[in-house]
C-alpha positions as CSV (number, residue, x, y, z in Angstrom):
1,X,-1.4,-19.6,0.7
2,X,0.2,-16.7,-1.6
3,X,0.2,-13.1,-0.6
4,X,-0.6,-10.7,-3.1
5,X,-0.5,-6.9,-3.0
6,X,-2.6,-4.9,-4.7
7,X,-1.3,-1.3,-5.0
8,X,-4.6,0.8,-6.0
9,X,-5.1,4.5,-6.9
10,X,-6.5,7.4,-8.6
11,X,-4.2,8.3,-11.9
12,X,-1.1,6.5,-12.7
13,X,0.3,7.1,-8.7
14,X,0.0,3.2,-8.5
15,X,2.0,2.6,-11.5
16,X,4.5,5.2,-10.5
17,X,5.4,4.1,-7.3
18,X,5.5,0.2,-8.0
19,X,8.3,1.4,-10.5
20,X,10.0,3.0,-7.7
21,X,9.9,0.2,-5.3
22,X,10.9,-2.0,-8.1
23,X,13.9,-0.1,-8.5
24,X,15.0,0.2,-4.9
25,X,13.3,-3.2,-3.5
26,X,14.0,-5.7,-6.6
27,X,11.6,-8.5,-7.5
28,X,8.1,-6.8,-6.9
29,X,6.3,-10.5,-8.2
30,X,3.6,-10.7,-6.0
31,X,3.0,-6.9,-5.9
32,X,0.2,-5.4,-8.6
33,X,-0.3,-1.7,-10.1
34,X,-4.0,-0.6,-10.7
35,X,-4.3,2.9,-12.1
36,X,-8.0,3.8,-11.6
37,X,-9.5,6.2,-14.1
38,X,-7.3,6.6,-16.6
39,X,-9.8,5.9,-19.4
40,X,-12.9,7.4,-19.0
41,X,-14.7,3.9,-19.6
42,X,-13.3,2.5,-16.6
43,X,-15.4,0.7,-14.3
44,X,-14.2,0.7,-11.2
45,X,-16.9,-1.6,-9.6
46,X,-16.1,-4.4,-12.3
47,X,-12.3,-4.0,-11.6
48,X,-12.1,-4.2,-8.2
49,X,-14.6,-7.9,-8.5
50,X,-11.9,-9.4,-11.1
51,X,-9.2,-8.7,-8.3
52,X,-11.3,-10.0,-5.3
53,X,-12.3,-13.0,-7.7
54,X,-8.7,-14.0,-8.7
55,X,-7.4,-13.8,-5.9
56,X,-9.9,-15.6,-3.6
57,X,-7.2,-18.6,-2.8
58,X,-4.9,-16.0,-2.1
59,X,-4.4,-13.8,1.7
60,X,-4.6,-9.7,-0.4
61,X,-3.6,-7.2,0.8
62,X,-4.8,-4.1,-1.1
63,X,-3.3,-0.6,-0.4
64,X,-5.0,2.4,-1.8
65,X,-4.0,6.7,-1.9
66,X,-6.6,7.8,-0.4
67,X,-9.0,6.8,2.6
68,X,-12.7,7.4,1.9
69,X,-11.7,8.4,-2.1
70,X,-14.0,6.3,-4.4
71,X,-10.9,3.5,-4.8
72,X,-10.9,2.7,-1.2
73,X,-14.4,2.7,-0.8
74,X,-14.9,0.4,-3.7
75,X,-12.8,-2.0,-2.4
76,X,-14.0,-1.7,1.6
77,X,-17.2,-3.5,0.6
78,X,-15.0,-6.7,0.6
79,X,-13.5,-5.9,4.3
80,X,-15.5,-9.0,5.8
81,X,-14.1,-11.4,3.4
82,X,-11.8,-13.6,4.9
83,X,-7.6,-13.2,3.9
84,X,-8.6,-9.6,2.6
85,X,-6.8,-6.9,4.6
86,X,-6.7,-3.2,3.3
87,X,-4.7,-0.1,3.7
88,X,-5.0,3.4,3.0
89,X,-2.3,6.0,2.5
90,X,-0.3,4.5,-0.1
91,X,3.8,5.8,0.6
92,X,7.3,4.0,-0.2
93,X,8.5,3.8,3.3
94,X,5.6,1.3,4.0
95,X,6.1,-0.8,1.5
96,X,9.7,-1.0,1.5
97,X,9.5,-1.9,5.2
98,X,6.5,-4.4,4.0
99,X,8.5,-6.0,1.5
100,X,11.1,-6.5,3.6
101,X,9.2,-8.5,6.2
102,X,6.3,-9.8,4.2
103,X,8.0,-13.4,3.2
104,X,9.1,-14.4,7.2
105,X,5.5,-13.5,8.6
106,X,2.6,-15.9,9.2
107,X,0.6,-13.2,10.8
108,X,-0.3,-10.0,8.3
109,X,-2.2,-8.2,10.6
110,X,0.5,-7.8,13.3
111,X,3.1,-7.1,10.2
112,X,0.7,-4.0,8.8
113,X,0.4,-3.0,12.2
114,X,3.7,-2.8,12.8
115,X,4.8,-1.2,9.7
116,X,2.4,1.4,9.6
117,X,3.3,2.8,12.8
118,X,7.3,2.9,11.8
119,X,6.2,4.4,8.3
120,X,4.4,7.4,10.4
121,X,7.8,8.3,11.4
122,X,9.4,8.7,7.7
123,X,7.0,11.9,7.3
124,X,8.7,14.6,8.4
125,X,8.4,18.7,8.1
126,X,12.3,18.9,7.3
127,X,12.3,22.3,8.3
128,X,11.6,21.9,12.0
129,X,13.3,18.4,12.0
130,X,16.4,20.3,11.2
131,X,15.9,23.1,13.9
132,X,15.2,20.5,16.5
133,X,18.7,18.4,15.6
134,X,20.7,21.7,15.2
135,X,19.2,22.8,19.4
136,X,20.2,19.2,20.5
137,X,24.0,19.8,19.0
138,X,24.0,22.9,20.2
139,X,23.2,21.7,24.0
């Protein structure tokens, strides 16, 4: 069974940060921008079916910007299906960790787990981050 990855937001951010993972990660194959919203025809509902429905032989693993924004919520009526996992929060430290681990793991859950709590490390307010090192050197 493939894994596919779904990369989902409002406004080109999707696009945009496929490109930059792409540029830092290499092949990005299995890994799918969907800008929601950019024409204001879009139908979000009929979107979101065509990606469940192609890839129902597939695990997906769908990551969205924004947790209870009209993206995520679309797609959390498809949380029960089985292979389906999704994430909200989109940010290039979890999917550059992701990427690099996705291929050698049989179990996703543990995987997203895993990288989502390393990935809460990478935000940082530099400004106190710095104060903190430049106390420790100066002990």
């Amino acid at each position: 069974m493939e894994t596919r990855i779904i990369l989902a937001s409002h406004g080109k951010f999707a696009s945009g940060i496929l490109s930059s993972l792409k540029l830092l990660y290499g092949n990005t194959d299995s890994v799918t921008a969907m800008d929601c919203y950019i024409d204001p025809k879009y139908d979000l509902q009929k979107n979101v079916k065509k990606v469940i429905d192609e890839n129902s032989n597939n695990r997906l693993l769908v990551i969205t910007d924004i947790f209870g924004g009209s993206v995520n919520n679309e797609f959390l009526k498809y949380i029960k299906k089985p292979n389906f996992y999704l994430v909200s929060g989109l940010n290039l430290p979890f999917l550059l960790e992701l990427m690099t681990q996705i291929t050698g793991s049989s179990d996703l859950e543990s995987l997203i787990k895993q990288v989502l709590d390393n990935s809460k490390k990478s935000i940082q307010f530099c400004n106190e981050s710095i104060k903190k090192i430049n106390k420790e050197e100066d002990f």
